[in-house]
Structures are given as C-alpha cells and as structure tokens.
C-alpha positions as CSV (number, residue, x, y, z in Angstrom):
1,X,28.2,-18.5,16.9
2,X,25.3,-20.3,18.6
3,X,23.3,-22.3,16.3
4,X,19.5,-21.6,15.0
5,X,18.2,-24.1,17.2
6,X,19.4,-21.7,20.3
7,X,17.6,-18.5,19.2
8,X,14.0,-17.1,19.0
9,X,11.5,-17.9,20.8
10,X,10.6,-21.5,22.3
11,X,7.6,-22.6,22.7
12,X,6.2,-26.1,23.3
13,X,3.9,-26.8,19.7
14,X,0.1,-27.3,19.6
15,X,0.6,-29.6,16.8
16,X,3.0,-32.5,15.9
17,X,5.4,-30.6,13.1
18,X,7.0,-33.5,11.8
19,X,3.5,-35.5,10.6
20,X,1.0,-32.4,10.7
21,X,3.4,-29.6,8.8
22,X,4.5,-29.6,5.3
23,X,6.3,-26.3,3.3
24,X,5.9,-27.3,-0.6
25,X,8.5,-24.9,-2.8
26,X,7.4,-23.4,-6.0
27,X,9.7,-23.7,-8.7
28,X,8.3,-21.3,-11.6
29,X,8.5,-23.0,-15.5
30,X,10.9,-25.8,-14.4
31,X,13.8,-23.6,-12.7
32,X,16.4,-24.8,-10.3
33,X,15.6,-22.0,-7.9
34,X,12.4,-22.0,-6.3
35,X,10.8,-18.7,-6.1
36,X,8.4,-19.6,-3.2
37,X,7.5,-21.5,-0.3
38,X,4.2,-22.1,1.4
39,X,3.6,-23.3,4.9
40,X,0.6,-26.2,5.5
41,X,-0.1,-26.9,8.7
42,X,-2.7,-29.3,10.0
43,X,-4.1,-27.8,13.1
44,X,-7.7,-28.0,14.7
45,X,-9.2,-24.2,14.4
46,X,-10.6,-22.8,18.2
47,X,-12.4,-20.1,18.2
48,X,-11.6,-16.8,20.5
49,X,-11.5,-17.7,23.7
50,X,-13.0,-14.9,25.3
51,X,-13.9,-10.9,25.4
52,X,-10.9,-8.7,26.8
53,X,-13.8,-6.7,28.4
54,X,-17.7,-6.9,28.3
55,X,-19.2,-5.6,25.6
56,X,-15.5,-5.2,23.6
57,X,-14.8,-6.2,20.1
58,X,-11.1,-7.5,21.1
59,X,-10.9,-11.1,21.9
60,X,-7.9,-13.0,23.6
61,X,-7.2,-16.1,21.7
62,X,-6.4,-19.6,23.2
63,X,-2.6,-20.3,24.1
64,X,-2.7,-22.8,21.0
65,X,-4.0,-20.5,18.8
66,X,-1.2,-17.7,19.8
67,X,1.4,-20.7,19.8
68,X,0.4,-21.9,16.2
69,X,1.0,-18.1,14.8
70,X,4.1,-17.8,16.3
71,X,5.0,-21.2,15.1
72,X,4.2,-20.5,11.9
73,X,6.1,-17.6,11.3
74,X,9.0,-19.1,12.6
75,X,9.1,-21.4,10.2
C-alpha cells in the first residue's frame, strides 16, 4: 500500500507550512479525545485576479489563492 505522502494532489505551497500553519485540537471539559481540530494558516490575502468575462460576476482567483484552498483542505 503506497503511503499518504504518494496520493492526492501535489502542489508546490504558497506558504511555508511548517512556520506559517498550525492545527490547535479541542479537547472538550478535559477529555483525552479531542473532539476538534482547526486549521490556521498565515497566508497574505489577494484579491480576485480577474473577470472570467466582461461585465460577469465570476472571477478567477490567483494560482496561490486556488493553491491555499486546496492546501487547506488537505490538511
């Protein structure tokens, strides 16, 4: 069986994971188990990059942008 790091999707990161992402669990009324995790990651917001067609309301965003949510839902 191959291992996880051979699977998904692999794309190079906008943003340095091991100093600018952090997942903090939530362990509920001192349990052992946590119940939760949340995702932080430190990455510079760009805006849409531009209009799929004039006068549209559907914007492309930036590779980065499109590279940080499919980071981030990896992880």
């Amino acid at each position: 069986m191959a291992g996880i790091g051979t699977r998904g999707i692999h794309i190079k990161s906008p943003f340095n994971v091991e100093t600018d992402a952090r997942v903090f669990l939530y362990f509920p009324n001192g349990s052992a188990k946590a119940t939760a995790a949340f995702l932080a990651i430190s990455a510079e917001y760009q805006p849409l990059e531009r209009q799929l067609k004039p006068g549209s309301k559907h914007y492309k965003a930036s590779d980065n942008q499109v590279g940080l949510l499919i980071i981030a839902a990896n992880i």
